[in-house]
Each structure stands twice: as C-alpha cells, then as structure tokens.
Residue frames as a rotation matrix with the C-alpha (Angstrom) as fourth column:
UNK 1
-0.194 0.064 0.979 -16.58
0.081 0.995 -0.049 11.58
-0.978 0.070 -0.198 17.74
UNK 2
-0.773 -0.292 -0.563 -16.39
-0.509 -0.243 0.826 11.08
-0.378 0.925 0.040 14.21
UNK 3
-0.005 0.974 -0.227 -19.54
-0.824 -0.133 -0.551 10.49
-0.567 0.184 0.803 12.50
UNK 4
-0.203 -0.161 0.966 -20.36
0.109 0.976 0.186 6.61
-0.973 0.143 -0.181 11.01
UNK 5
-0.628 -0.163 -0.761 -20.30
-0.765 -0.049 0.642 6.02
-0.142 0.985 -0.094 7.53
UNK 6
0.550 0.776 0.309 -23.32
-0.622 0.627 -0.468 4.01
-0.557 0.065 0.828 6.23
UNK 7
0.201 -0.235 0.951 -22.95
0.446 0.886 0.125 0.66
-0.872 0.399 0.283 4.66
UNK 8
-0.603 -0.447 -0.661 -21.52
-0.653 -0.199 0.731 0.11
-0.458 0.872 -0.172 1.55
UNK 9
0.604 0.785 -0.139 -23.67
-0.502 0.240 -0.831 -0.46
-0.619 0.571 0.539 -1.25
UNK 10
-0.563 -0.447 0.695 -22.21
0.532 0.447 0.719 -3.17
-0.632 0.775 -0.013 -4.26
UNK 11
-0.768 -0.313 -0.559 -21.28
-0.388 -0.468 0.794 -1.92
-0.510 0.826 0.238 -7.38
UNK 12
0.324 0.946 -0.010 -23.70
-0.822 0.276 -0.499 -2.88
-0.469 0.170 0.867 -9.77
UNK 13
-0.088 -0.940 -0.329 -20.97
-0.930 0.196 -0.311 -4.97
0.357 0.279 -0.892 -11.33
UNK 14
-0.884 -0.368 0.290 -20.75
-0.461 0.578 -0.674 -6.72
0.081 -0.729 -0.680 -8.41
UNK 15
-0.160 0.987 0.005 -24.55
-0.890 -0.142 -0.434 -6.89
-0.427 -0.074 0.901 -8.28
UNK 16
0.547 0.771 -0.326 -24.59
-0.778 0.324 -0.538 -9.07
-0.309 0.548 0.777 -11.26
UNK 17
-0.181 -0.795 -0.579 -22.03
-0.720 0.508 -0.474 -10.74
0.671 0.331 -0.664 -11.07
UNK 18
-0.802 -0.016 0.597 -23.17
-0.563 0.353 -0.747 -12.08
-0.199 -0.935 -0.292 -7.65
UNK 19
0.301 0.951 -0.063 -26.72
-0.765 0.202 -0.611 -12.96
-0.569 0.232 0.789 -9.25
UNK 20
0.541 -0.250 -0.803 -24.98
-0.612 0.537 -0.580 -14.88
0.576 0.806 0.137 -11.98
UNK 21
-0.614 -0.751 -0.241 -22.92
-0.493 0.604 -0.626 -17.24
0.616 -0.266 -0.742 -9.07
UNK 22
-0.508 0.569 0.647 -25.84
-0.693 0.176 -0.699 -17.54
-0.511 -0.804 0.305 -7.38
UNK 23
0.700 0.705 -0.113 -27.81
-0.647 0.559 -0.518 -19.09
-0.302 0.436 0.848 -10.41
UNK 24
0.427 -0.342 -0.837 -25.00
-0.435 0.734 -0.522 -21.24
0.793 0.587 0.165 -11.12
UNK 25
-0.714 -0.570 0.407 -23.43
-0.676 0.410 -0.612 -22.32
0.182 -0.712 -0.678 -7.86
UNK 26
-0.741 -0.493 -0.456 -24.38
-0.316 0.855 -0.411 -26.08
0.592 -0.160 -0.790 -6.59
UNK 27
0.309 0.901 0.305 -27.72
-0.683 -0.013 0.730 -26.85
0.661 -0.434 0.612 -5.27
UNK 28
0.906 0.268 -0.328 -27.27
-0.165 0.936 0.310 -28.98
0.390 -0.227 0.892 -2.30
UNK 29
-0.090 -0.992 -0.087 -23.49
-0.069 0.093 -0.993 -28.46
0.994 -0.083 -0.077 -1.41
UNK 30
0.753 0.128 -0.645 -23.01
0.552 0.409 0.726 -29.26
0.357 -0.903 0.237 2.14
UNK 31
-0.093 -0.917 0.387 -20.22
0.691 -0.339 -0.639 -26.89
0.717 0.208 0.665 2.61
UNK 32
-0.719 -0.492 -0.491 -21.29
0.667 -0.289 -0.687 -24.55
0.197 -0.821 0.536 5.13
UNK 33
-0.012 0.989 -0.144 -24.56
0.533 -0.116 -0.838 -22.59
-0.846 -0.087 -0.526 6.66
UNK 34
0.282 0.667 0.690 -26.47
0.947 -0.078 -0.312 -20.54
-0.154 0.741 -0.653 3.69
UNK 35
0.980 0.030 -0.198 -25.53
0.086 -0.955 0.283 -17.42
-0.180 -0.295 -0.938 4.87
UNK 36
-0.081 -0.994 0.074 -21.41
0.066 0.068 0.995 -18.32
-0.994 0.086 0.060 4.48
UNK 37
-0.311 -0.353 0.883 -21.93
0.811 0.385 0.440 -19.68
-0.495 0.853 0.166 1.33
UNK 38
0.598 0.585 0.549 -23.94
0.801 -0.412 -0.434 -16.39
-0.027 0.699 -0.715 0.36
UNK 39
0.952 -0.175 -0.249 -21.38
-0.065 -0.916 0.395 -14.06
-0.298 -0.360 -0.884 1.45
UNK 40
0.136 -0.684 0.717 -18.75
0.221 0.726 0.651 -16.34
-0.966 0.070 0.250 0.30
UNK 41
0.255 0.294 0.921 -20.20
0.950 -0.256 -0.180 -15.71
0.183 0.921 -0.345 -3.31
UNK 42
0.877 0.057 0.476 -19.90
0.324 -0.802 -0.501 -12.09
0.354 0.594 -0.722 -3.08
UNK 43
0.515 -0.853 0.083 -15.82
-0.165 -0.004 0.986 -12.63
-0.841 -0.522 -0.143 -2.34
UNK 44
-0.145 -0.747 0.649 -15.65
0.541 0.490 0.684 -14.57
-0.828 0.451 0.333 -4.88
UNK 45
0.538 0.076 0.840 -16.75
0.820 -0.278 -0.500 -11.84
0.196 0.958 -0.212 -7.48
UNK 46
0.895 -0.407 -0.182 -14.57
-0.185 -0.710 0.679 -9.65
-0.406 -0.575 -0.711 -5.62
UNK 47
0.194 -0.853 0.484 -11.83
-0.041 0.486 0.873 -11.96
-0.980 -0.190 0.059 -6.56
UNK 48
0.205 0.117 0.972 -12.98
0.970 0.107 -0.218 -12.23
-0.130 0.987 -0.092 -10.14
UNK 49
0.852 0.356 0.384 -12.01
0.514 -0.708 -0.484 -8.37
0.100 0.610 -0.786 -10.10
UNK 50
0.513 -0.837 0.191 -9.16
-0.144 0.135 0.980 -8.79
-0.847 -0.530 -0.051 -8.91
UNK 51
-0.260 -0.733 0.628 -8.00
0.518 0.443 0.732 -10.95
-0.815 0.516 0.265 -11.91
UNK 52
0.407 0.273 0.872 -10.60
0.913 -0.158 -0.377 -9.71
0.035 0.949 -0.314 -14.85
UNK 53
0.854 0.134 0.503 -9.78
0.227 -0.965 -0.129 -5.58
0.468 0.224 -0.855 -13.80
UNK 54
0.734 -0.670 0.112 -6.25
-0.578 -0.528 0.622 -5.34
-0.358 -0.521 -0.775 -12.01
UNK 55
0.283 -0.714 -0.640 -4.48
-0.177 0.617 -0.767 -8.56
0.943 0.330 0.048 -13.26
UNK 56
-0.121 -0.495 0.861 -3.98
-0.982 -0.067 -0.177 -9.65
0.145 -0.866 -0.478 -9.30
UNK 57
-0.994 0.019 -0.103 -3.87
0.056 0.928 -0.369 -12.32
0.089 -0.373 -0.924 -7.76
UNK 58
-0.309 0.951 0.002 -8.06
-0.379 -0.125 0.917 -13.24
0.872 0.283 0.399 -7.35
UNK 59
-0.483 0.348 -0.804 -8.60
0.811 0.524 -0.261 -12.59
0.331 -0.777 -0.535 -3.92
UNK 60
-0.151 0.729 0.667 -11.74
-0.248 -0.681 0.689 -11.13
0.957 -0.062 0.284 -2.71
UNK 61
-0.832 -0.118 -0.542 -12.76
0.526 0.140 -0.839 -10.09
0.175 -0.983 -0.055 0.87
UNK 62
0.111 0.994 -0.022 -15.97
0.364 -0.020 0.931 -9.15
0.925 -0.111 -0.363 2.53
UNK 63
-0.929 -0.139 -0.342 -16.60
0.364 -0.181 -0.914 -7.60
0.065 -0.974 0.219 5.97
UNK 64
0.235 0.965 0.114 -20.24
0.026 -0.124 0.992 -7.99
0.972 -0.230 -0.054 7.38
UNK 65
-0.448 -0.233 0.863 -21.26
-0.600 -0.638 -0.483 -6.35
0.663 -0.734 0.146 10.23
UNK 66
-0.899 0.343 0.271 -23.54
-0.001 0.619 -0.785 -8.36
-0.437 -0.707 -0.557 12.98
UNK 67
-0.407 0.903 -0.137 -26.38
-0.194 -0.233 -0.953 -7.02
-0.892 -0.362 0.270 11.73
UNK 68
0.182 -0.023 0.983 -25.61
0.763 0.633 -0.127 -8.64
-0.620 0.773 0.133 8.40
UNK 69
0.880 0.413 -0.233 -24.86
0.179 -0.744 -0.643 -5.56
-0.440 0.524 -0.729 6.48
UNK 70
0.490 -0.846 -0.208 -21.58
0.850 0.517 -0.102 -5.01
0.193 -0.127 0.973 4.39
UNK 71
0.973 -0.147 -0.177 -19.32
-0.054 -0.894 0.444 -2.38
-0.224 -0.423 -0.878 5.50
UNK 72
0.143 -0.981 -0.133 -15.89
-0.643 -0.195 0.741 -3.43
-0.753 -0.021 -0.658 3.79
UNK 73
0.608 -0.281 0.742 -15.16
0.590 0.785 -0.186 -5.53
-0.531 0.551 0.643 0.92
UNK 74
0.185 -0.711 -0.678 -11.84
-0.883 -0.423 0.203 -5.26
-0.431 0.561 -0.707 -1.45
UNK 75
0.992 -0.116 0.043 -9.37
0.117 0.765 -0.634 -7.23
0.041 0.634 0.772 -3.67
UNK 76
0.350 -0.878 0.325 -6.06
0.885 0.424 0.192 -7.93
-0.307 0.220 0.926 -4.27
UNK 77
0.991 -0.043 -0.129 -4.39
-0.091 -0.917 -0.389 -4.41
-0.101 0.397 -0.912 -4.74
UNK 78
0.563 -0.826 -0.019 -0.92
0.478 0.307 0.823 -5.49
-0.674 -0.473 0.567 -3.88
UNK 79
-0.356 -0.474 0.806 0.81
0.932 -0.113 0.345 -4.88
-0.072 0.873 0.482 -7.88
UNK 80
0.202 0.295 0.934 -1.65
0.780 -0.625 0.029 -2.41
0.592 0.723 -0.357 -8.75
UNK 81
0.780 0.619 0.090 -1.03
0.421 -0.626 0.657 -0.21
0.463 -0.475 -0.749 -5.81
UNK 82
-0.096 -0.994 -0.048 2.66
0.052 0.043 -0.998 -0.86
0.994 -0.098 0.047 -5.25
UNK 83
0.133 0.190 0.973 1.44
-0.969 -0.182 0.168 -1.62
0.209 -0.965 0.160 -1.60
UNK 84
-0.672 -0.549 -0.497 2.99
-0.482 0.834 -0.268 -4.57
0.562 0.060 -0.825 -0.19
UNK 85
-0.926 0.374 -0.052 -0.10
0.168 0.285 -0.944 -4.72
-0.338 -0.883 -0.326 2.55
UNK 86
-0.197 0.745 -0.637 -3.08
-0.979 -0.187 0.084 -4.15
-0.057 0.640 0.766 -0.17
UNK 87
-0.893 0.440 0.097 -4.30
0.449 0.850 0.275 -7.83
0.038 0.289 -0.957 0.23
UNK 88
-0.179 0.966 -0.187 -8.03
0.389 0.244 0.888 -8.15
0.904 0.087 -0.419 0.08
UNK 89
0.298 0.608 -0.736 -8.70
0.903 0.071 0.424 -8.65
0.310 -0.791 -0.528 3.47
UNK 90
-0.626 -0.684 -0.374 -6.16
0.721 -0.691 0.056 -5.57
-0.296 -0.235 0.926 4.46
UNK 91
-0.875 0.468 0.126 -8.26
-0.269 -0.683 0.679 -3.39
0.404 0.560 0.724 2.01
UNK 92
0.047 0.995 0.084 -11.80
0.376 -0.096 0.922 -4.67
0.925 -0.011 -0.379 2.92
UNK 93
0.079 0.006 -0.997 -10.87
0.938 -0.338 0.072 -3.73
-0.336 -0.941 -0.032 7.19
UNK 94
-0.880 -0.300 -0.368 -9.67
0.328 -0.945 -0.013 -0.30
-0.344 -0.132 0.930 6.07
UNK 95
-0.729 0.597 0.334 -12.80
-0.199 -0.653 0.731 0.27
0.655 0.466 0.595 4.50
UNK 96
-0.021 0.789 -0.615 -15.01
0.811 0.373 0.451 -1.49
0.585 -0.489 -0.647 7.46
UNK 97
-0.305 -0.602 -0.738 -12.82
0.949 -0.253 -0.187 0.69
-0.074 -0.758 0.648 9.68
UNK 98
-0.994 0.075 -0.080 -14.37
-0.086 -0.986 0.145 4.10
-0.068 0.151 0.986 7.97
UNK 99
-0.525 0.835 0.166 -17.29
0.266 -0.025 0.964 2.81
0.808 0.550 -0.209 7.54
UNK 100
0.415 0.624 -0.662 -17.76
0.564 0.394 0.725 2.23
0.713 -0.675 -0.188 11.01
UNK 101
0.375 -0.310 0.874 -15.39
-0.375 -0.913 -0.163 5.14
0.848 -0.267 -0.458 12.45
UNK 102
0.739 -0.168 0.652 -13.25
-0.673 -0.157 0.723 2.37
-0.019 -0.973 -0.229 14.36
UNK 103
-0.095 -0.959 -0.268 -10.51
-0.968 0.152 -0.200 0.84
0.233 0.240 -0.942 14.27
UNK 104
-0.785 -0.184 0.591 -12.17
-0.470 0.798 -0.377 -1.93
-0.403 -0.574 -0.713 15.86
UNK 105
-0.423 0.495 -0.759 -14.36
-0.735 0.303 0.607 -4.08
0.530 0.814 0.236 13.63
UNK 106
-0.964 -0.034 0.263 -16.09
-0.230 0.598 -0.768 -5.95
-0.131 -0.801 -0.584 16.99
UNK 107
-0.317 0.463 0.828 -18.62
-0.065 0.860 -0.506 -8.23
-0.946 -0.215 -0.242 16.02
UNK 108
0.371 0.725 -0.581 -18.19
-0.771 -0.108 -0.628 -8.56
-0.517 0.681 0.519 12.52
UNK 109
0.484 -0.109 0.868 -17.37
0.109 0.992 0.064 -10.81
-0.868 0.064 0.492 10.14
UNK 110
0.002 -0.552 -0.834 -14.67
-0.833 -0.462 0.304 -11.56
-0.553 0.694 -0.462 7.40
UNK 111
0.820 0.307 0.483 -15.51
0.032 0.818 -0.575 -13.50
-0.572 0.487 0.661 4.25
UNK 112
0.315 -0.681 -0.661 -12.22
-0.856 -0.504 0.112 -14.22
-0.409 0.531 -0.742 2.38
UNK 113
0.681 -0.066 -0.729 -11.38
-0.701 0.227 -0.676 -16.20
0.210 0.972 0.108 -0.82
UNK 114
0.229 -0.806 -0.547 -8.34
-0.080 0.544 -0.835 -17.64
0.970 0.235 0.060 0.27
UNK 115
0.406 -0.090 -0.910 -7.06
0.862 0.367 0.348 -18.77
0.303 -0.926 0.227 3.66
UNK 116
0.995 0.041 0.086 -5.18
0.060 -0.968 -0.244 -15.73
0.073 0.248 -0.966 5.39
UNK 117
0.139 -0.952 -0.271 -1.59
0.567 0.301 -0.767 -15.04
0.812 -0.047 0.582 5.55
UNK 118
-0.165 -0.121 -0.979 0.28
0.986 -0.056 -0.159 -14.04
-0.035 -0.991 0.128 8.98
UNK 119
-0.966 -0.227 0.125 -0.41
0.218 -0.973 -0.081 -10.37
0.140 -0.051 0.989 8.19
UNK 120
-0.546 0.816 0.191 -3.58
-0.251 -0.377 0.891 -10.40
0.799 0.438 0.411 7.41
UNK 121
-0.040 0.452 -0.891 -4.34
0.533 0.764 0.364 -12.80
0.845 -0.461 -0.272 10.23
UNK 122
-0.510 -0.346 -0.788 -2.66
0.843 -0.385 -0.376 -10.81
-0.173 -0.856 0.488 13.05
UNK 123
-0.891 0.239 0.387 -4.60
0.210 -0.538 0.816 -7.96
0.404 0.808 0.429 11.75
UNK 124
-0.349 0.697 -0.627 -7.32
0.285 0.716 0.637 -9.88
0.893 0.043 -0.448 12.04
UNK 125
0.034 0.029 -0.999 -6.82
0.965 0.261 0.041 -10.37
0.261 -0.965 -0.019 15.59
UNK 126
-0.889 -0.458 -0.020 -5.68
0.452 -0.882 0.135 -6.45
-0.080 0.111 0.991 16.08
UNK 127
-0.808 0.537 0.243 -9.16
-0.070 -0.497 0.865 -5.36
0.586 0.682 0.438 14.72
UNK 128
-0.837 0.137 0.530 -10.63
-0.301 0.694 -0.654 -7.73
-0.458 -0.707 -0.540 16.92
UNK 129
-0.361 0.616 -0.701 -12.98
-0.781 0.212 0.588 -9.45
0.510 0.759 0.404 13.93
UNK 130
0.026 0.336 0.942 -15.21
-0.845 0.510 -0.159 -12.27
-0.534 -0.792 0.297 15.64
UNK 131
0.150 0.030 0.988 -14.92
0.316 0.946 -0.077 -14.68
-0.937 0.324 0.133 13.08
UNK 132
-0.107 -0.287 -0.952 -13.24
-0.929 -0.312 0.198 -14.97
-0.354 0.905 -0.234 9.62
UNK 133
0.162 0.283 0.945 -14.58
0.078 0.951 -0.298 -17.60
-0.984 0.122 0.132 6.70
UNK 134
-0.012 -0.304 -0.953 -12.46
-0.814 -0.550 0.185 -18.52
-0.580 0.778 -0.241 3.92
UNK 135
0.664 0.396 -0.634 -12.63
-0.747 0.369 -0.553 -20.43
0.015 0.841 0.541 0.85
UNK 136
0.686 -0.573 -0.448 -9.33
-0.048 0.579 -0.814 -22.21
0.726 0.580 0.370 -0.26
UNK 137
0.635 -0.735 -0.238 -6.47
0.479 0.133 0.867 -23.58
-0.606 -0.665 0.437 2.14
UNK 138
0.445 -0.889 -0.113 -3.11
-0.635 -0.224 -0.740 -21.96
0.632 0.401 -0.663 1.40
UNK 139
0.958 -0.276 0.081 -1.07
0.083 0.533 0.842 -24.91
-0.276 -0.800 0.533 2.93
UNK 140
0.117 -0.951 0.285 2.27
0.626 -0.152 -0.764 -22.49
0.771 0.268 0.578 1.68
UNK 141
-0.872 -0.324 0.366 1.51
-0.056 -0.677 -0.734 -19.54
0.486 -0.661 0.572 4.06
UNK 142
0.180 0.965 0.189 -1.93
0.131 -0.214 0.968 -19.87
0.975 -0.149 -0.165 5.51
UNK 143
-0.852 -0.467 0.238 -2.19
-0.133 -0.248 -0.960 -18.66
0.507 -0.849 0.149 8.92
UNK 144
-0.094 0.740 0.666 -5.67
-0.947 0.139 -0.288 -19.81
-0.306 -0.659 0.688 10.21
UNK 145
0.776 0.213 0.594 -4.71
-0.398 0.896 0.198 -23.44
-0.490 -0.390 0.780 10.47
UNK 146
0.922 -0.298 -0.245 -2.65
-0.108 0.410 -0.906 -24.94
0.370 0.862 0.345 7.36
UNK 147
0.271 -0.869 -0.415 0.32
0.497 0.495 -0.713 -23.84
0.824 -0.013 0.566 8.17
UNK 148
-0.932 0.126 0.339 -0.16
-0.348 -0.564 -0.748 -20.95
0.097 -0.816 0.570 11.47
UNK 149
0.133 0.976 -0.171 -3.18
0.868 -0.032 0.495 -21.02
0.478 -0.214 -0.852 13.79
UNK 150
-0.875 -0.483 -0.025 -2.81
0.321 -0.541 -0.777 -17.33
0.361 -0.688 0.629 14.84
UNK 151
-0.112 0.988 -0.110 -6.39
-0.069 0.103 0.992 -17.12
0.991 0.118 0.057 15.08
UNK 152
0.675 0.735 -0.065 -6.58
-0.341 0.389 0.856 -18.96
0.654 -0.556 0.513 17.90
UNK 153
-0.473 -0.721 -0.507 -3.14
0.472 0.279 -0.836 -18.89
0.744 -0.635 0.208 19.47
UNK 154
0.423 0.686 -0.592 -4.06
0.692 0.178 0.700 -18.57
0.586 -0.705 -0.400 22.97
UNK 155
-0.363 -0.718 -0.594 -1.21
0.845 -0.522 0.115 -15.67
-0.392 -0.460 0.797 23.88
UNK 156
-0.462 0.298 0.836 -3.28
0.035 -0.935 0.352 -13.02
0.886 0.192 0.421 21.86
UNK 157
-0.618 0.784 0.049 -6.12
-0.284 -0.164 -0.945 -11.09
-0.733 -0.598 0.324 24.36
UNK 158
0.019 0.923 -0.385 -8.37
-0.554 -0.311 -0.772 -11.87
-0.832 0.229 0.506 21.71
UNK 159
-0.833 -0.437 0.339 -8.99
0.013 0.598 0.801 -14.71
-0.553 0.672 -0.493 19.40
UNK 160
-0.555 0.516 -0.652 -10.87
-0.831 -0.321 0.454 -15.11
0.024 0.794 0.608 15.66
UNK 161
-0.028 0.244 0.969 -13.49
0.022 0.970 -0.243 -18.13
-0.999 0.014 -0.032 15.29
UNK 162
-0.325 -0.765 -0.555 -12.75
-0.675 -0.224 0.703 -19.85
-0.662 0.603 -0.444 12.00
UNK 163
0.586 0.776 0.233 -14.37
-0.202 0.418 -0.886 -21.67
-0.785 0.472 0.402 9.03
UNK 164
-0.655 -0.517 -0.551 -12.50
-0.560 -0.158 0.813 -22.80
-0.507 0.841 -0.186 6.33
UNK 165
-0.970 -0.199 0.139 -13.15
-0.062 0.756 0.652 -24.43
-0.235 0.624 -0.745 3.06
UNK 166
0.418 0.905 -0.076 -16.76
0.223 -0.184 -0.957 -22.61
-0.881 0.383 -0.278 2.27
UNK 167
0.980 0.200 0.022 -17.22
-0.025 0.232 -0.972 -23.01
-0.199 0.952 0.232 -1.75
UNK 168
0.028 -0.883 0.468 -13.30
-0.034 0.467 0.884 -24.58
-0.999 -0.040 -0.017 -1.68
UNK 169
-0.210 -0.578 0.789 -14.13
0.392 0.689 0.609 -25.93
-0.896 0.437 0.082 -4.39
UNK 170
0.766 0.375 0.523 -14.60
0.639 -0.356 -0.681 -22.59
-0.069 0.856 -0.512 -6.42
UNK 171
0.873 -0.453 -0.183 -11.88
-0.327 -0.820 0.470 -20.69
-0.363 -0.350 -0.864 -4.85
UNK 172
0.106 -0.929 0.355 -9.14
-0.032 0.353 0.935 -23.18
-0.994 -0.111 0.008 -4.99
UNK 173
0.433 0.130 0.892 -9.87
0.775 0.451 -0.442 -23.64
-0.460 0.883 0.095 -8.71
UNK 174
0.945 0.127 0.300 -9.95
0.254 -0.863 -0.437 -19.90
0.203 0.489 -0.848 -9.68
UNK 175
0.472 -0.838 -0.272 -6.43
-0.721 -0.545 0.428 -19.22
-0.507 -0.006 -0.862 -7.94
UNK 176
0.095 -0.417 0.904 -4.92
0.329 0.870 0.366 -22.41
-0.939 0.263 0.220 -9.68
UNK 177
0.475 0.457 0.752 -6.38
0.835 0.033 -0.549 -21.28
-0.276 0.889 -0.366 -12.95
UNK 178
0.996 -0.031 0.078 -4.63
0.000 -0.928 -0.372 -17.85
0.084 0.371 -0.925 -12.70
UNK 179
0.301 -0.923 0.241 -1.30
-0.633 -0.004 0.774 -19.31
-0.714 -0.386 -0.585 -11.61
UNK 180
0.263 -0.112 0.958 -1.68
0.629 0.773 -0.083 -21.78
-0.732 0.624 0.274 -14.82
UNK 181
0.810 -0.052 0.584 -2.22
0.470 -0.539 -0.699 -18.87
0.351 0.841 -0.412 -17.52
UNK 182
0.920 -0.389 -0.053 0.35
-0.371 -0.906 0.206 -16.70
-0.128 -0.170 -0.977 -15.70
UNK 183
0.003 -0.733 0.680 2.92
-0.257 0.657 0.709 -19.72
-0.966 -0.177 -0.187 -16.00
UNK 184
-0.175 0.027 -0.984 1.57
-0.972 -0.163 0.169 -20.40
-0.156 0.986 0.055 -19.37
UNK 185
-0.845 0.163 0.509 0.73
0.058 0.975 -0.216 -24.36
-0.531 -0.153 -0.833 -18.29
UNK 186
-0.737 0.604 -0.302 -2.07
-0.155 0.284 0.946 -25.83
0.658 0.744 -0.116 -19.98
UNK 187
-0.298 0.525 0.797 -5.36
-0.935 -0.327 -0.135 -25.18
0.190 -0.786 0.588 -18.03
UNK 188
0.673 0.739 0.033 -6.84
-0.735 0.664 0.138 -28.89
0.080 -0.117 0.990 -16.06
C-alpha cells in the first residue's frame, strides 16, 4: 500500500491573497453556507493565478477532504501545459489523488470557479467526489445543470451533490473580464 501524502499546505501567495478576498468580499451575502463561500475564496485566488501567472483562462479548483483539510487545488493549465485535460478541476483531483494514494477522492469535496464541463464532470463522477460547488454558470458547456446534469444522471453507479452560483457574482465577472481584454472590448 502506498503511503498517504499529507495535506497540502497554500502557497504563501495564496495565503495572502486569500486574506485580502476575505477582507474585501461582501458582508452579509446570502449566497451559500460560510464554509462554501470560504473555500470558494480560495478558488478564486487560484483562478487569479491562472490569469495573473500563466495567462489562462481564470479557473481555480479546490479539493477538501471531509475532514475539512485541502488535499488538491490547481488552475487552468490547459495552454501552458499543452494538455488538452489540464483544467483546474482535472489538476486539483490528480493532486487529491496523491495526496490521498487513491484514485478515489470518497467523501470529499470540489470547490470550482466555474461550472464544470462534461470532462471534468464525468471525472467527477469516476473519482466518486461527494459533492462539487461552483461559482459561475457556463450556460455554453456546463455540465452540472446549465446545459448537462451529469452529476446527477441517474445511469451513473454514483452521483455528485451540487451547488452552484457560490460568490457568482465574483467568478462570473473575473472570466468576462479576461475574455474582454483578450478580445480587446472595452471593460463594463
């Protein structure tokens, strides 16, 4: 039996960057329990490294174990990696997956940035994750509701519980904002 790999500690980076969304994020938002929205936040500076340190798309992923601890978190790698399957979430499982020396990622959670897409989703399901909460709809490819529900198609053995639309209304901005400058549109 291969031996477990302790949590993963954030970067310090990440550290402060999280501290700095925390003192500015929304007292009072109704958006989902404390604990989403806190885990939610450290996606979305995931996502900010995406855009500020690879030039990717700015999605960030999270993987917390039950016991609240993380064990996986990534970004967008897709360009920088010439890896058509480097999404976020893709990248934060492979690292949950070593952390935890299994392929199976059973009772944890994924926090991701953006709805998922049918890879990531089926994945998802594949890993057997107990529950994935993301930020922004993608009502072009989302696959946990928008425009697929594999989540929760009832022909898997094994289905994801789902949350969308925790701090929505930071995600959806931030990818908008990077598809403006990359278009050259005028930002608002």
């Amino acid at each position: 039996m291969r031996e477990k790999m302790p949590a993963i500690p954030p970067s310090a980076a990440t550290m402060v960057a999280l501290e700095e969304l925390q003192a500015n994020s929304v007292a009072g938002q109704d958006d989902g329990s404390e604990v989403d929205r806190h885990w939610m936040r450290h996606a979305l500076v995931l996502a900010q490294r995406a855009r500020d340190e690879d030039d990717e798309i700015p999605v960030g992923a999270v993987v917390v174990d039950a016991e609240g601890r993380v064990v996986g978190e990534g970004w967008n790698r897709n360009i920088t990696e010439h890896d058509p399957a480097a999404h976020a979430e893709i990248v934060a499982m492979r690292q949950a997956g070593q952390a935890l020396a299994n392929h199976r990622l059973v009772g944890c959670t994924l926090y991701v940035t953006l709805e998922p897409c049918a890879m990531c989703a089926m994945a998802m399901v594949h890993a057997r994750i107990a529950r994935v909460v993301f930020g922004a709809s993608d009502p072009k490819t989302g696959a946990a509701g928008s425009v697929f529900d594999l989540l929760a198609d009832l022909r898997h053995n094994h289905r994801v519980a789902v949350r969308g639309g925790v701090l929505a209304d930071v995600a959806g901005p931030m990818l908008t904002a990077y598809f403006r400058a990359k278009r050259g549109k005028p930002q608002g």
